[in-house]
RODO-2510 file (C-alpha; in nm, 4 decimals, decimal comma):
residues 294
     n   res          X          Y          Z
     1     x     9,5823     7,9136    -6,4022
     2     x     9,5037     7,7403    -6,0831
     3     x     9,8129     7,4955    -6,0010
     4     x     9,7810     7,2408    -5,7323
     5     x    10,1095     7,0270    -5,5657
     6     x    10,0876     6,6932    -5,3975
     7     x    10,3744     6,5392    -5,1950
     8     x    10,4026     6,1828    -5,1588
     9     x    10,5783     6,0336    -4,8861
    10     x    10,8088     5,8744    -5,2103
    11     x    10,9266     6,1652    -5,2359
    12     x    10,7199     6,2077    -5,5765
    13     x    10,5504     6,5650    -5,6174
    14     x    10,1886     6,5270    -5,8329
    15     x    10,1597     6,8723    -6,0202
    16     x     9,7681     6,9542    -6,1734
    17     x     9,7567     7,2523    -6,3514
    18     x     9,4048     7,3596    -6,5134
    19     x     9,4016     7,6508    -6,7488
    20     x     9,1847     7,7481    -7,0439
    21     x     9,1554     8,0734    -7,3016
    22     x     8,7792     8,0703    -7,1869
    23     x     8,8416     8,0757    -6,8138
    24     x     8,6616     7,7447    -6,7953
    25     x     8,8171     7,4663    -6,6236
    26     x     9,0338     7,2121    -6,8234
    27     x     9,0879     6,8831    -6,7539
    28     x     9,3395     6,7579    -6,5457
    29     x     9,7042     6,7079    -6,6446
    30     x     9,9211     6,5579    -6,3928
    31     x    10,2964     6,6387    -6,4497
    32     x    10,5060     6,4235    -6,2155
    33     x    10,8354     6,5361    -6,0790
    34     x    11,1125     6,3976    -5,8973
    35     x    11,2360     6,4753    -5,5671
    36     x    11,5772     6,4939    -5,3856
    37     x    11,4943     6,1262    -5,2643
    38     x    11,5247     5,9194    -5,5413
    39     x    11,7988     5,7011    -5,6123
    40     x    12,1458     5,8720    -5,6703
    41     x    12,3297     5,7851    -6,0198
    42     x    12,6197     5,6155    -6,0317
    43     x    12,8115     5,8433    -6,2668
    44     x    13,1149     5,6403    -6,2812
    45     x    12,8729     5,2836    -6,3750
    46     x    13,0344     5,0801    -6,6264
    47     x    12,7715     4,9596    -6,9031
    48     x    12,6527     4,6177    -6,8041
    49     x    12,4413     4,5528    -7,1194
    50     x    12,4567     4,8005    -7,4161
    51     x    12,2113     4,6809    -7,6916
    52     x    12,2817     4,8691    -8,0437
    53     x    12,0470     4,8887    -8,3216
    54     x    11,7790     4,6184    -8,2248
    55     x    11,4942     4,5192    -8,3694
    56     x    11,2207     4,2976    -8,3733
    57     x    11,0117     4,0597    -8,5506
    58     x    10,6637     3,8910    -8,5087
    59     x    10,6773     3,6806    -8,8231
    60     x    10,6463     3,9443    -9,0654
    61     x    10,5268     4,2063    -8,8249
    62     x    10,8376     4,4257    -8,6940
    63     x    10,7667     4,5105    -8,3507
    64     x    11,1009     4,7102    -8,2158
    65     x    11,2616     4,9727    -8,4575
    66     x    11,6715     5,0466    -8,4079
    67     x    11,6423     5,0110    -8,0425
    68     x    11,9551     5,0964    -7,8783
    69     x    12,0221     5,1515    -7,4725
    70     x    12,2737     5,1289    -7,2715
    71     x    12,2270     4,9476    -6,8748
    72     x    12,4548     5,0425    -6,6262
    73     x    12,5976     4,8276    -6,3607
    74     x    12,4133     4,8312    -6,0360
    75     x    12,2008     5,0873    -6,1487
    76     x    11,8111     5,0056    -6,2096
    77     x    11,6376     5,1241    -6,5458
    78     x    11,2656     5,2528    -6,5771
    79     x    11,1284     5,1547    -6,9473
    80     x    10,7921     5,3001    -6,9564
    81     x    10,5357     5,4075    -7,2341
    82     x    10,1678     5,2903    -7,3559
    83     x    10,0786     4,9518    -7,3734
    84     x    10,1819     4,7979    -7,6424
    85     x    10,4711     5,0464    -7,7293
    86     x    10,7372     4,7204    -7,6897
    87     x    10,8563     4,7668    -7,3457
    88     x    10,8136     4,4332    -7,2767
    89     x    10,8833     4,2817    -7,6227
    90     x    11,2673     4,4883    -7,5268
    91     x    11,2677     4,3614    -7,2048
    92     x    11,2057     3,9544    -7,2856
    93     x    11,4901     3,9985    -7,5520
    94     x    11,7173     4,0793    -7,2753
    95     x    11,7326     3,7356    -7,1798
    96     x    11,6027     3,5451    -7,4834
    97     x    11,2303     3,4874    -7,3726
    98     x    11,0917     3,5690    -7,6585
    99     x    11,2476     3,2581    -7,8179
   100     x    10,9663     3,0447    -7,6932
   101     x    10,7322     3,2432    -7,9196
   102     x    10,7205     3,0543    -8,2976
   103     x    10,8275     3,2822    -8,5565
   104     x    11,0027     3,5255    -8,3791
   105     x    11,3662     3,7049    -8,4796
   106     x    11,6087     3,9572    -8,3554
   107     x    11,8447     4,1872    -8,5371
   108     x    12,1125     4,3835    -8,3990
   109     x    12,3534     4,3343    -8,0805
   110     x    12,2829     4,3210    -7,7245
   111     x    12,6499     4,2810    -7,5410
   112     x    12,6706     4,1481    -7,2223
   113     x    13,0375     4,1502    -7,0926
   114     x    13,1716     4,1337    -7,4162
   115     x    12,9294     3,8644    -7,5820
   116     x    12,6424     3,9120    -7,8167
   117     x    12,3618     3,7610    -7,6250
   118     x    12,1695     3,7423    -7,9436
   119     x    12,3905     3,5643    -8,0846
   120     x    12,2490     3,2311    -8,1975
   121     x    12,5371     3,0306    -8,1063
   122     x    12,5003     3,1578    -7,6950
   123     x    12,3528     2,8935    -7,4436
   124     x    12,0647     3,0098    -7,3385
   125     x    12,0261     2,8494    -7,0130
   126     x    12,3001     2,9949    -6,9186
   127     x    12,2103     3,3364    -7,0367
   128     x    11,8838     3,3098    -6,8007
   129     x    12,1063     3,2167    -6,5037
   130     x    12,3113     3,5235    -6,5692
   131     x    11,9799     3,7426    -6,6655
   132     x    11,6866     3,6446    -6,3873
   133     x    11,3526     3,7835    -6,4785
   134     x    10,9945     3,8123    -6,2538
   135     x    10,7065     3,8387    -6,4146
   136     x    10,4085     4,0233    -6,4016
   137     x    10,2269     3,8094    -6,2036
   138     x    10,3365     3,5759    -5,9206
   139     x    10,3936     3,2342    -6,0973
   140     x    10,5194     3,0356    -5,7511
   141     x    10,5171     2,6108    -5,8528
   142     x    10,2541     2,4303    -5,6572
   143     x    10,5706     2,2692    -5,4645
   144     x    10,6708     2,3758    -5,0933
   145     x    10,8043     2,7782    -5,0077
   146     x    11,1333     2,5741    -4,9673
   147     x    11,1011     2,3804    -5,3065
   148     x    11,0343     2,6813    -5,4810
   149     x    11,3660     2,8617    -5,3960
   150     x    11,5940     2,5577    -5,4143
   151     x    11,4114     2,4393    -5,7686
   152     x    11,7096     2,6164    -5,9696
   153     x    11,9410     2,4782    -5,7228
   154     x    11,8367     2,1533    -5,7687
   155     x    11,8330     2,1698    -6,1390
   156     x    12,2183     2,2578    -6,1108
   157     x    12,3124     1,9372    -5,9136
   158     x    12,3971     2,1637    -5,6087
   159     x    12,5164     1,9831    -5,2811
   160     x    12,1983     1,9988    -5,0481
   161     x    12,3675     2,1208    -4,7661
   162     x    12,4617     2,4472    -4,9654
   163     x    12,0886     2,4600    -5,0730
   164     x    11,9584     2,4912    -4,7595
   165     x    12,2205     2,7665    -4,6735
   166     x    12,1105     2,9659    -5,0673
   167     x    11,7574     2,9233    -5,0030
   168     x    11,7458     3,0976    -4,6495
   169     x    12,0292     3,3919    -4,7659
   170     x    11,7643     3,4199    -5,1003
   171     x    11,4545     3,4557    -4,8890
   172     x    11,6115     3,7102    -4,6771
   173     x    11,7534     3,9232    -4,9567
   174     x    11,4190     3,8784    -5,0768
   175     x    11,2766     4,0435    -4,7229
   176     x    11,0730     3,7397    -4,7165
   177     x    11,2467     3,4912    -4,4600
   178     x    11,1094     3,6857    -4,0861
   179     x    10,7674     3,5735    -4,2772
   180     x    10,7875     3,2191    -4,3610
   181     x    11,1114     3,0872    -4,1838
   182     x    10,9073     2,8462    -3,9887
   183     x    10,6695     2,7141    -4,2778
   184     x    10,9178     2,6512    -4,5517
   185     x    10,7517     2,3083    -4,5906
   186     x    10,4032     2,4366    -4,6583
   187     x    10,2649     2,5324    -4,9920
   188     x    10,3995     2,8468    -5,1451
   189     x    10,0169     2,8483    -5,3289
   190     x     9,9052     2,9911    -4,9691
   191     x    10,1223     3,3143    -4,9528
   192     x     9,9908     3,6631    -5,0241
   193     x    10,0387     3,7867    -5,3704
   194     x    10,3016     4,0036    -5,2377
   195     x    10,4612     3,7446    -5,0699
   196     x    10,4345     3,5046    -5,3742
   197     x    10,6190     3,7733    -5,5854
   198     x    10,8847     3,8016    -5,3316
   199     x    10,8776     3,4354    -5,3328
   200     x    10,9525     3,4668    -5,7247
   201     x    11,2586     3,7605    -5,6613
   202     x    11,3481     3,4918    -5,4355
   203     x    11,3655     3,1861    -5,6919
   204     x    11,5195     3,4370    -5,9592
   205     x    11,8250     3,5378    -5,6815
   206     x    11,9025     3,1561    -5,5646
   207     x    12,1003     3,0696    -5,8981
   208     x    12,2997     3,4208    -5,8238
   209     x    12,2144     3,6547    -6,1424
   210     x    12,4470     3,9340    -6,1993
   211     x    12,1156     4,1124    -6,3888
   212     x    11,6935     4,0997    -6,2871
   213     x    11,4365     4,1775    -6,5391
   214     x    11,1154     4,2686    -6,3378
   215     x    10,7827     4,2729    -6,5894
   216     x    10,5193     4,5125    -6,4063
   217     x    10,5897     4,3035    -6,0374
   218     x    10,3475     4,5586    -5,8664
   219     x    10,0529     4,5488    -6,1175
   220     x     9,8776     4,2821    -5,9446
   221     x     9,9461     4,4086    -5,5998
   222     x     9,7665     4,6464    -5,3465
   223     x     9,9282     4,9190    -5,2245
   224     x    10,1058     4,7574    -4,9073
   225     x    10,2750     4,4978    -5,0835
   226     x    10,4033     4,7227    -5,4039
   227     x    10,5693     4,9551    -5,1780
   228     x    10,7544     4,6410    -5,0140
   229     x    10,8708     4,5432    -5,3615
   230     x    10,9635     4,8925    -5,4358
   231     x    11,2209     4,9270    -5,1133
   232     x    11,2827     4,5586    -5,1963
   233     x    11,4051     4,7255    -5,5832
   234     x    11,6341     4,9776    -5,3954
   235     x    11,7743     4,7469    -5,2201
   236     x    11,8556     4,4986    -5,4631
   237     x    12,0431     4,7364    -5,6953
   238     x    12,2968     4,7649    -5,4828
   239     x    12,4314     4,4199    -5,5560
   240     x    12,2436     4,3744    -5,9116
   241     x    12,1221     4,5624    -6,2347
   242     x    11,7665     4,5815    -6,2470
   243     x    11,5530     4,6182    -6,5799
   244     x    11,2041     4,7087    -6,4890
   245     x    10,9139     4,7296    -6,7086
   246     x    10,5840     4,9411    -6,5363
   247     x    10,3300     5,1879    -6,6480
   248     x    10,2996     5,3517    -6,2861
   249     x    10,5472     5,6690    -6,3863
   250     x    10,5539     5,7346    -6,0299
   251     x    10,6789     5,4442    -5,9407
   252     x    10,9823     5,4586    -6,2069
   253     x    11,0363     5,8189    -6,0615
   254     x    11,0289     5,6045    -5,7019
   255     x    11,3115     5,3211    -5,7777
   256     x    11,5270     5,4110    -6,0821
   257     x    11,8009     5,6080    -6,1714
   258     x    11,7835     5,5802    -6,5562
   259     x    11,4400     5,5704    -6,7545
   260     x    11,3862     5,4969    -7,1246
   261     x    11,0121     5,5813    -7,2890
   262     x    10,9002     5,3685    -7,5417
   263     x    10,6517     5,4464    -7,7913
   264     x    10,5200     5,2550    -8,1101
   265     x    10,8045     4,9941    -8,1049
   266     x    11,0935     5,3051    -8,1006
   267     x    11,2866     5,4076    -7,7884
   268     x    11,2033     5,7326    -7,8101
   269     x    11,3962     5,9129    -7,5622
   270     x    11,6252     5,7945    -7,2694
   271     x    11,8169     5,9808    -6,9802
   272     x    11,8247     5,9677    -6,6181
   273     x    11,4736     5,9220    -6,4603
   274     x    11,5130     6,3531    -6,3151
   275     x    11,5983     6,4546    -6,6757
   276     x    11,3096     6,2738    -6,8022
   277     x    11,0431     6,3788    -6,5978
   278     x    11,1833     6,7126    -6,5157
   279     x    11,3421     6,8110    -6,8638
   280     x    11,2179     6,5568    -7,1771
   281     x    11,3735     6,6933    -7,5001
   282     x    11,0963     6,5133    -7,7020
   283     x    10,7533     6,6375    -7,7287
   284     x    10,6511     6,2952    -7,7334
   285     x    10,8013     6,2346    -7,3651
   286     x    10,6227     6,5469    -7,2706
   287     x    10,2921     6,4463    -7,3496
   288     x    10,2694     6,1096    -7,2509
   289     x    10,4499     6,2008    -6,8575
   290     x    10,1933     6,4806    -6,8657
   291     x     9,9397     6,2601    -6,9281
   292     x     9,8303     6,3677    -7,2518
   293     x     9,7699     6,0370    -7,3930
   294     x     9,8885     5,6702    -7,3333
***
């Protein structure tokens, strides 16, 4: 067995192991491990929202089976897995999304500071206040840098004074405002991608969320600007809770303390992100963080 380790300046080790009966060489399986420099848990977290038993329907087609997980308070969650095991599905029922979809219906409970948020009878404009979410790509309005942050703001009726104040305290929690402070009236359609996402982060802090769903932010982005929104992540959870869909394991080894893997609608197994990728108690987990499928 020839074993080779890789250290990332993440503080994520890449383990490749090749071994065969035959004393050929077999391909590749990267095993990914966590390091002493990723996130601390919060042990004494209070749940912020605990979904039990949910699950989910296309029309007829059932999508998520029994899911339940708990989200702790200022902690960020890693939901990873194949496509189209229903990490994303999960993650747009967190705030309703998936209500613009015809057809669609949700079983089950998802309590957010004592309220069902699935709960028919919950507003859900106010829901998405309390439960931001950035998307996979950049989706900035073809308005102003400015515009773009204040839009919620301006939706609420806010006094414009205190807009101005919430849109630069927004782009700077965003790690955005040393960049564009002096071109706020220029098009936010002529930023970076990076910067446009951060522009989005942005636009999803200004109405003040106590939770942010992120959908794959770094899947469009080059290496530079994903590593921005990574310490950007870190950052952030120390004054939100932070749901984050990706397939890069590495980088849910990177930014979160709890992970949850997803697989054929099911949550199959969820711990803290070092038991996961260090000590999975499903062979399932196993396989797909050693890359032997998904």
């Amino acid at each position: 067995m020839q074993t080779r380790t890789n250290k990332t300046n993440q503080g994520v080790e890449i383990e490749v192991m090749r071994a065969s009966e035959d004393g050929m060489s077999a391909p590749a399986i990267p095993k990914v491990h966590v390091s002493e420099t990723v996130p601390a848990v919060n042990t004494s977290a209070e749940i912020k929202i605990d979904v039990r038993h949910a699950d989910f329907f296309y029309g007829a087609r059932q999508a998520l089976y029994d899911v339940s997980l708990p989200m702790l308070e200022g902690q960020v969650t890693a939901l990873i897995g194949p496509s189209g095991c229903g990490k994303t599905t999960f993650l747009r029922t967190l705030n309703r999304m998936n209500d613009l979809i015809p057809g669609t219906r949700i079983q089950g409970e998802a309590i957010l500071d004592g309220e069902n948020i699935y709960d028919k009878a919950i507003d859900v404009v106010l829901l998405r206040q309390r439960v931001g979410m950035v998307f996979q790509r950049a989706n900035p309005f073809p308005k102003s840098i400015f515009d773009n942050v204040a839009y919620g703001l301006q939706v609420q009726g806010r006094p414009r004074e205190e807009v101005g104040e919430v849109v630069e305290q927004s782009l700077r929690d965003a790690a955005l405002w040393g960049e564009v402070k002096d071109r706020l009236k220029t098009s936010a359609l002529g930023l970076s991608g990076g910067q446009q996402q951060r522009l989005c982060i942005a636009r999803a802090l200004a109405v003040k969320p106590e939770v942010l769903l992120m959908d794959e932010p770094c899947s469009a982005l080059d290496p530079i600007a994903t590593l921005k929104i990574e310490e950007l992540i870190t950052q952030l959870s120390k004054d939100y809770t932070i749901v984050i869909v990706t397939h890069n394991m590495q980088q849910a080894a990177r930014v979160s303390q709890f992970t949850g893997f997803f697989l054929s609608g099911k949550l199959i197994e969820y711990a803290s992100t070092v038991n996961i990728f260090a000590h999975p108690q499903k062979k399932e987990t196993e396989d797909y963080i050693s890359g032997r499928f998904g």
